[in-house]
Each structure stands twice: as structure tokens, then as C-alpha cells.
C-alpha positions in Angstrom: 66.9 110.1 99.5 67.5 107.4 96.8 67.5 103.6 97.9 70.9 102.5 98.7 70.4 98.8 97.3 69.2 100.8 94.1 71.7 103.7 94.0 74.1 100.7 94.4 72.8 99.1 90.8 72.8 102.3 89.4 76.6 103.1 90.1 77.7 99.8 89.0 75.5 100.4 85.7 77.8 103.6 85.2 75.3 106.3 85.8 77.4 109.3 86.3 75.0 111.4 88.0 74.1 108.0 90.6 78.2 108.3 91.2 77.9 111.9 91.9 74.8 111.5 94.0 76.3 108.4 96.1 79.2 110.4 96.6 77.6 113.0 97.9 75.6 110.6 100.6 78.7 109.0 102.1 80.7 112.2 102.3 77.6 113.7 104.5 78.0 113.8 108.3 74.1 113.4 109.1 73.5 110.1 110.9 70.5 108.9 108.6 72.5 109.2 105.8 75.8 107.3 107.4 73.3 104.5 108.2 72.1 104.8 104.2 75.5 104.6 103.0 76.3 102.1 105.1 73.9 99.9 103.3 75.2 101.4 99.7 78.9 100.5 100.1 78.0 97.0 101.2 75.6 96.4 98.0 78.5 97.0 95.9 80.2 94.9 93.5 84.1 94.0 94.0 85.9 95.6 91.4 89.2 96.8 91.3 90.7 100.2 89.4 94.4 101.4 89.3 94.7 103.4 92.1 97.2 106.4 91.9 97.7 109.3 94.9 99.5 112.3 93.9 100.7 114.6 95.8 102.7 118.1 95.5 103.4 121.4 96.7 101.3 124.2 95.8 102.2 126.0 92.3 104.0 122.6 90.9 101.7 122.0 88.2 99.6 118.9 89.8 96.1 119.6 88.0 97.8 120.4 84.8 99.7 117.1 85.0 96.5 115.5 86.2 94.7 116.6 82.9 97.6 115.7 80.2 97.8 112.2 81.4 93.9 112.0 82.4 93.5 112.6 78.6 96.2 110.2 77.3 94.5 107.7 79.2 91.1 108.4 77.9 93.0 108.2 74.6 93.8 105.0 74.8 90.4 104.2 75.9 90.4 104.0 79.7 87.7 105.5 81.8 90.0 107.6 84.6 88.5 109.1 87.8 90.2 111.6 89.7 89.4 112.6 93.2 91.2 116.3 93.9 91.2 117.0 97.3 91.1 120.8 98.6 92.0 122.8 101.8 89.3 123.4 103.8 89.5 126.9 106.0 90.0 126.2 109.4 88.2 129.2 110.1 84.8 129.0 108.1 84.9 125.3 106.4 84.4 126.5 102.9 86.6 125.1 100.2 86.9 126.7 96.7 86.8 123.4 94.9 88.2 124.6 92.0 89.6 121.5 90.2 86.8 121.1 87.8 88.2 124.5 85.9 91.3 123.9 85.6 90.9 120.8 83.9 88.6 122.3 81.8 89.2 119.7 79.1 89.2 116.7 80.7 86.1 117.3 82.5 84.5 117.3 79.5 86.3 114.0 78.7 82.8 111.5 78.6 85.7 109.1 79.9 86.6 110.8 82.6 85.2 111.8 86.0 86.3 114.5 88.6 85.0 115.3 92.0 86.8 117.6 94.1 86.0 117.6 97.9 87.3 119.2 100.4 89.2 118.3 103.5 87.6 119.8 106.4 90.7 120.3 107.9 91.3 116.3 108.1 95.4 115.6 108.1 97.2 113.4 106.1 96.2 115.5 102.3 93.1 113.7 102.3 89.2 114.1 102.6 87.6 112.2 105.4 85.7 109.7 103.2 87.8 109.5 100.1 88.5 105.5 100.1 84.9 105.3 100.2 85.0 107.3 97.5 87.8 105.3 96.2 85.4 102.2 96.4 82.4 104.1 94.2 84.6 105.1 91.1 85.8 101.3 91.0 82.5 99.8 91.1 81.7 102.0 88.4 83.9 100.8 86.3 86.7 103.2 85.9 90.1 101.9 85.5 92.1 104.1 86.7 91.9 106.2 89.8 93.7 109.0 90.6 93.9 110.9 94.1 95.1 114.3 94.2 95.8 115.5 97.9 95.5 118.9 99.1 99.9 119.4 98.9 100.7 121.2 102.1 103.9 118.9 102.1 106.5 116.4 103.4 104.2 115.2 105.9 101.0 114.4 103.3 101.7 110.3 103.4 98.0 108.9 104.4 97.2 108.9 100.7 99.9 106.1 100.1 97.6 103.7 102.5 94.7 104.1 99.8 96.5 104.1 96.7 98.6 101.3 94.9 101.3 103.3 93.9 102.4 106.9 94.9 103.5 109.6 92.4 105.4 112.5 93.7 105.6 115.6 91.9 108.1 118.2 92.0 109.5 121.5 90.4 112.8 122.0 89.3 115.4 124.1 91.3 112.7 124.7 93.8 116.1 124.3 96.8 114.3 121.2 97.8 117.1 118.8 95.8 119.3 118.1 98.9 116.6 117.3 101.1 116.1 113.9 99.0 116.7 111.3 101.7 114.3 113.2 104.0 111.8 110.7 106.5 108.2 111.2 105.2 107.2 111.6 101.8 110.2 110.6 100.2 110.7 107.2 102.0 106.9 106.5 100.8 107.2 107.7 96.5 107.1 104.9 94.1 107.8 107.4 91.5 109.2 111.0 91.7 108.1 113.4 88.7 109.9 116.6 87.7 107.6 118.8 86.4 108.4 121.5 84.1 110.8 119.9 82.5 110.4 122.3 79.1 112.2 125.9 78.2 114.4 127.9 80.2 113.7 124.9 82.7 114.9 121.9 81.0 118.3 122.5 81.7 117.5 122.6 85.8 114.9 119.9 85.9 117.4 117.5 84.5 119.7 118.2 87.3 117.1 118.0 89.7 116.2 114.6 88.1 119.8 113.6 88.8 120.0 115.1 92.3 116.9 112.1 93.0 117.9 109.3 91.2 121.2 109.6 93.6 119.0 110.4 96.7 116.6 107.5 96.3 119.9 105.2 96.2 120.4 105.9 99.6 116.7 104.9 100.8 116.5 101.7 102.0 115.6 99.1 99.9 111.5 98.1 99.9 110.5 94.4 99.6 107.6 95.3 97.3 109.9 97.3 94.5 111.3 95.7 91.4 114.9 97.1 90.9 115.6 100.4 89.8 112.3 101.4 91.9 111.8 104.0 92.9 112.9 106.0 90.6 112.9 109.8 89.2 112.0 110.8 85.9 111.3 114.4 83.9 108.3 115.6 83.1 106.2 118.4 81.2 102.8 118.6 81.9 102.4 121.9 79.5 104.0 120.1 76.6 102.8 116.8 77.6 106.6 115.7 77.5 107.2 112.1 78.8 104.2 111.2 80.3 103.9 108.3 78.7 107.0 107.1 79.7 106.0 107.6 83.5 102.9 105.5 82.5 104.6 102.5 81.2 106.6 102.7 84.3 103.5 102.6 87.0 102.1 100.0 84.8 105.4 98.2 85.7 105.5 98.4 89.3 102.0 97.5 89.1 102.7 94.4 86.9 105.5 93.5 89.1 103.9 94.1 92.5 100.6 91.9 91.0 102.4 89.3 90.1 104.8 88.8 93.4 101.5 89.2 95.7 102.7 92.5 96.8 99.7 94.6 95.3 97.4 91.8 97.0 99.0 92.0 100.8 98.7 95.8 100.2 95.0 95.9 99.4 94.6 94.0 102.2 96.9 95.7 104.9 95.4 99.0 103.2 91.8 97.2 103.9 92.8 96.2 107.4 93.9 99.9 108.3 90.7 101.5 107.2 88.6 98.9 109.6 90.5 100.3 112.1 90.1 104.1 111.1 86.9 103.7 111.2 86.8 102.2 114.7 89.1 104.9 116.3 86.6 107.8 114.1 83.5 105.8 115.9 84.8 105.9 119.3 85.9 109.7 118.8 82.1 110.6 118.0 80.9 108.5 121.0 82.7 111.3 123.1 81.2 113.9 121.8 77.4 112.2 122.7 75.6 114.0 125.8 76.5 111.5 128.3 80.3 111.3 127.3 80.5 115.3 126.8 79.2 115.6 129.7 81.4 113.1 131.8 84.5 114.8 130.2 83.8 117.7 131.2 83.5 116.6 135.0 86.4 114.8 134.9 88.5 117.8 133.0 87.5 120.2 135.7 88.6 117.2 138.1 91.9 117.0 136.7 92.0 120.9 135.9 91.5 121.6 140.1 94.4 119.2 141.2 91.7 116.3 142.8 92.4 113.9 139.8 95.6 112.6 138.0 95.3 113.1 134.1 96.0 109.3 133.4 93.7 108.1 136.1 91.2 110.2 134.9 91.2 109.4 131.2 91.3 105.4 132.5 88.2 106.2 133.9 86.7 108.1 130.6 87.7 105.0 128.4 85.8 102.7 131.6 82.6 104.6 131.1 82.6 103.7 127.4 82.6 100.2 127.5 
């Protein structure tokens, strides 16, 4: 196993295969190798990348999208990261990982940089460690960042509270434009795409367009958005049809929210909530240690048999981890 303090000066040189490797040690679940990475994430440098999350259903072109502007923006000479999240199978806990082919030509971008990982059945569209992840791509100097989430849905919002701004794509006429004003996802986009907007589409994805822009006007308004945010826009990832107008609208928000302190006290909330993760994650694995398994289990049968109340008995669980 390398030496964190020297894996550490290796990532921040910009040695792809250091990135891949670190990444690699925090996503494991050993304990030597938490302790290791650990060390690694604190021997970073500060440095701060764009960070995007966008999210999706299935079939709505997100990886296609993700490659067209991932190669504009190593056109115009940024270095771009993206992290593509995949389903895990609850069953067996394989992944297919499959990102890296289809963006075929942006992984063979020299400024670009994808890792796919996969889920492990963790909630929210997300891997486990990704902001740590997150943390490894800045300090190698990318600029941009991009998180793709698994898309299972309206309920896929943890990836906003790692990301500076939130991209939502969707497909046109996919019976989804009345449900606009929804809770969930749509109360959280900073910027809603409409893919396909090309051919036999066009037509449909500029209602769909119109059907947003008149749903996000009944969201409540959000301290940290210029006006007109958010907004709706089309899209065509095949043609590579007005992505560059979406671009020069996140660099916008991000402008905006950088300049009024917003992007600042959502770093640090962001920063806040992922101390806190961890904490509640650290406690979890303390019950599954011998002693704690163990004590569970008596007081489950306890509680199981009638002789103990369930909130008595978990009061005394929590007791016996102090």
C-alpha cells in the first residue's frame, strides 16, 4: 500500500494513475486502509473545482450529455472529472460500471478523467465515499467536476449536498410535465435540461421546456438564486445543440452565488453535513462490533418476548455505547 503523505503529493502533482489508486483506497471498507486514507485526505491541499451533480432517469441520455459537454469543456481547455455512479445489485453487489464505454471519446480526452463506482445499495443516487472522491479530483487540479447519480428518481436529492449547483435532466413528452411542482427533486434543480431536443422531438421538447419554465414559477423563491433561477432550457446531447448556452448559465449562478457569499455558506453547510455523516456512519459500525452485536441481540429477543419496551430498550443500547 502506497504512503498516504506521498500518494497525497502525488495526486496534487496530477498523476492520473496516484488519482485512480487513492480513489481506490478510500472507497475500500478494510479498517487499515480507512485509517490510511484517513491520513491521505488530510495531507491534501485546499483546492476548489466546479462541482456539478446530475441526475436523471434511466434512458434520458445522461452519459451522452456528460460526454458532449465533458468535451466542450476540454475544448476550451479545462481539465473535467466525472464521477458516474452505478446501481449496485441488492442481491450479489456487483455493478456493471459501464460509464467508461459509453463515453468512449471523452475517456480518451488526456483532459478528462472518469471513475465510475458503484453504489452498494447506498440511497440518495450516490456512492458511499464520493465527496471524498469529490475532494481527490479537486486537489488534482481539475476544474470542473461532475457527479452523475445512479437516476432511480424523484427521490435522488443527496447529490445536491455535495455539488454546487444541480442539473436536472429530462426527456421530452416522457408524461412527467405536470408533475413540475412536485416536493423532491424539483424543489432542489438549479437548472432543468430537456434532452433530445433534435428531430421528430424538437417540436415536444419545446413544450416540455415551456410546461417547466411555468412550473418552476410556482416554486418558492430560494435566497441563493439570481432572478430567472431556476430555470428550464433545451437540449441535444446527440447533436450537441445548446450546451453551451446551459454552460454560460451554471457559470452564472455560480458567479452570482460566489459573489453574494452563497456558494461560500454552502461549502460550508455542505462541509458541516458530511462531519456529521460521518459520525452517524461511525456509530452505525460500532453496532455491528462483537460486544454491540451481541448486546442487540439480547435486548431484541428482550423486546421480541414482551419483558422489554422497544424505546426502553433501545435507551439502553445507545447507554451501552457511551
Amino acid at each position: 500500500m502506497d504512503d498516504p503523505e506521498n500518494l497525497a503529493r502525488a495526486v496534487a502533482g496530477g498523476d492520473r494513475r496516484s488519482l485512480a489508486r487513492a480513489i481506490t483506497l478510500v472507497e475500500s471498507t478494510r479498517a487499515d486502509h480507512r485509517a490510511a486514507a484517513i491520513r491521505l485526505l488530510d495531507a491534501l491541499p485546499r483546492a476548489e473545482a466546479l462541482r456539478i451533480g446530475l441526475s436523471g432517469t434511466p434512458g434520458v441520455g445522461k452519459s451522452t450529455l456528460i460526454e458532449g459537454f465533458g468535451l466542450m469543456l476540454t475544448g476550451q481547455g479545462l481539465r473535467v472529472a466525472v464521477l458516474a455512479v452505478d446501481p449496485s445489485s441488492a442481491r450479489t453487489g456487483g455493478s456493471i460500471l459501464g460509464d467508461k464505454t459509453r463515453m468512449e471519446q471523452l475517456s480518451r480526452d488526456p483532459r478528462a478523467f472518469i471513475r465510475p463506482s458503484a453504489n452498494r445499495t447506498e440511497l440518495g443516487g450516490v456512492a458511499r465515499r464520493t465527496r471524498e472522491v469529490v475532494r481527490l479530483c479537486e486537489a488534482a487540479g481539475f476544474d470542473v467536476v461532475l457527479v452523475e447519480t445512479v437516476g432511480v428518481g424523484q427521490s435522488e436529492t443527496l447529490v445536491a449536498d455535495m455539488t454546487d449547483l444541480f442539473v436536472l435532466l429530462l426527456a421530452p413528452a416522457g408524461g412527467d410535465e405536470l408533475q413540475g411542482v412536485k416536493r423532491g427533486i424539483m424543489e432542489i434543480a438549479d437548472l432543468i435540461l430537456v434532452n433530445k431536443a433534435d428531430g421528430d422531438l424538437r417540436a415536444a421538447a419545446m413544450r416540455t421546456v415551456a410546461d417547466y419554465t411555468g412550473a418552476l414559477r410556482l416554486l418558492r423563491k430560494r435566497p441563493q438564486d439570481p432572478p430567472g433561477f431556476p430555470k428550464a432550457l433545451p437540449v441535444s446531447a446527440l447533436e450537441g445543440v445548446g450546451l453551451a448556452a446551459a454552460w454560460a448559465e451554471m457559470q452564472a449562478l455560480a458567479d452570482w452565488r460566489r459573489a453574494h457569499g452563497h456558494l461560500a455558506a454552502r461549502r460550508a453547510e455542505q462541509a458541516r453535513g458530511w462531519f456529521q455523516a460521518e459520525v452517524r456512519a461511525g456509530l452505525l459500525a460500532r453496532l455491528g462490533e462483537a460486544d454491540a452485536a451481541r448486546r442487540m441481540a439480547e435486548l431484541g429477543a428482550e423486546v421480541a418476548a414482551g419483558r422489554a419496551d422497544p424505546v426502553a430498550a433501545a435507551a439502553a443500547m445507545l447507554g451501552s455505547l457511551r
